[in-house]
N, C-alpha and C positions, 0 to 999 in steps of 0.2 A: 853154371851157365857158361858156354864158350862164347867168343868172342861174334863168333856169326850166328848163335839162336838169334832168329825173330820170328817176326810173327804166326809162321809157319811152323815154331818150334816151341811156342806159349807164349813166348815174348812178346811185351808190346810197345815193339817198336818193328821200326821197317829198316832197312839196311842196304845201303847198296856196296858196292866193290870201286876200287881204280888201284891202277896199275902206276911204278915210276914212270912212264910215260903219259900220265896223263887221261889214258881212255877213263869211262866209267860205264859199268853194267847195271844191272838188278839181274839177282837170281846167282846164288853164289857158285862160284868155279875155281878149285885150285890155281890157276893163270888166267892170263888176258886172251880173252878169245881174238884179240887183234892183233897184239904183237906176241902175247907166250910168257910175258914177263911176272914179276911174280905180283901177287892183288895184296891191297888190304881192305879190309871193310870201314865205309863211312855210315853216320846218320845222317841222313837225308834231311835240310830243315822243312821238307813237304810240300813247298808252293810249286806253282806249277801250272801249264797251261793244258785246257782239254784239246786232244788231239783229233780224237776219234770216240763217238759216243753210239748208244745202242740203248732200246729200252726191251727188256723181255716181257710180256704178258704172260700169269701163270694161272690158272683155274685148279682149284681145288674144293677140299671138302669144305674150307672156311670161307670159299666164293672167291673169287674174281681178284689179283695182284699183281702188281709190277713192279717192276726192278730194273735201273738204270744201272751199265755196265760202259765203262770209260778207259781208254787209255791217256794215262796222264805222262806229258812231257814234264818233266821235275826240272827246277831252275839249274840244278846241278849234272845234267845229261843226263838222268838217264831216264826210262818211260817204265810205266809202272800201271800194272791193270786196278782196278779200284771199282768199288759200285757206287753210286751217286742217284740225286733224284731223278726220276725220269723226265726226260726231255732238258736235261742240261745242255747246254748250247756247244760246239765245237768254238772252240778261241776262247769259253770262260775264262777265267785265272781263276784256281782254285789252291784248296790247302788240303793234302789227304794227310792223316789220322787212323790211326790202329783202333779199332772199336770191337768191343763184343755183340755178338747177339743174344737176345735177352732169353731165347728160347732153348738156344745150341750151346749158348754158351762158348762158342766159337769165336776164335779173333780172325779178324778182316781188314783189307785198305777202305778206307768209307771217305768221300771227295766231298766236301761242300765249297760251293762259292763263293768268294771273297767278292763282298761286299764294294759297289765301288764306291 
């Protein structure tokens, strides 16, 4: 395992980047797309506020679903896409989490709401 598998790479866990000065991304890059300087990877502790939400409706052969799709501001900067229940509120505070699905067996960002 290298240092940047996640969850894109079977790992479950999510990861983000920051540079010696400070920036912090998602989505790994040899340097800072801000200053150039060189990254290392963090674990994220997850929390984080909903910035921007989306519900998809999907019809199929199994009938009628949906799927809440979120960008999450993470406490640590950086934003992070994730799927969540539909109709999660913009401003939630939530915690995203690495989940499989039980069918694909596929790992994902999955957001639920912190409880207040």
């Amino acid at each position: 395992m290298s240092e940047l598998d996640d969850w894109t790479h079977g790992q479950r866990r999510l990861l983000g980047q920051r540079c010696d000065e400070g920036h912090a991304w998602y989505l790994p890059r040899p340097r800072c797309p801000r200053c150039g300087s060189a990254a290392s990877p963090f674990e994220p502790i997850g929390t984080g506020t909903i910035f921007a939400q989306t519900t998809i409706h999907r019809r199929g052969d199994g009938g009628a679903s949906s799927i809440g799709i979120t960008l999450v501001d993470l406490d640590e900067g950086i934003r992070v896409m994730a799927q969540c229940a539909p109709g999660t509120s913009i401003g939630s505070r939530v915690v995203v989490s690495i989940v499989q699905d039980a069918d694909t067996a596929q790992l994902f960002p999955y957001c639920e709401v912190i409880p207040a």
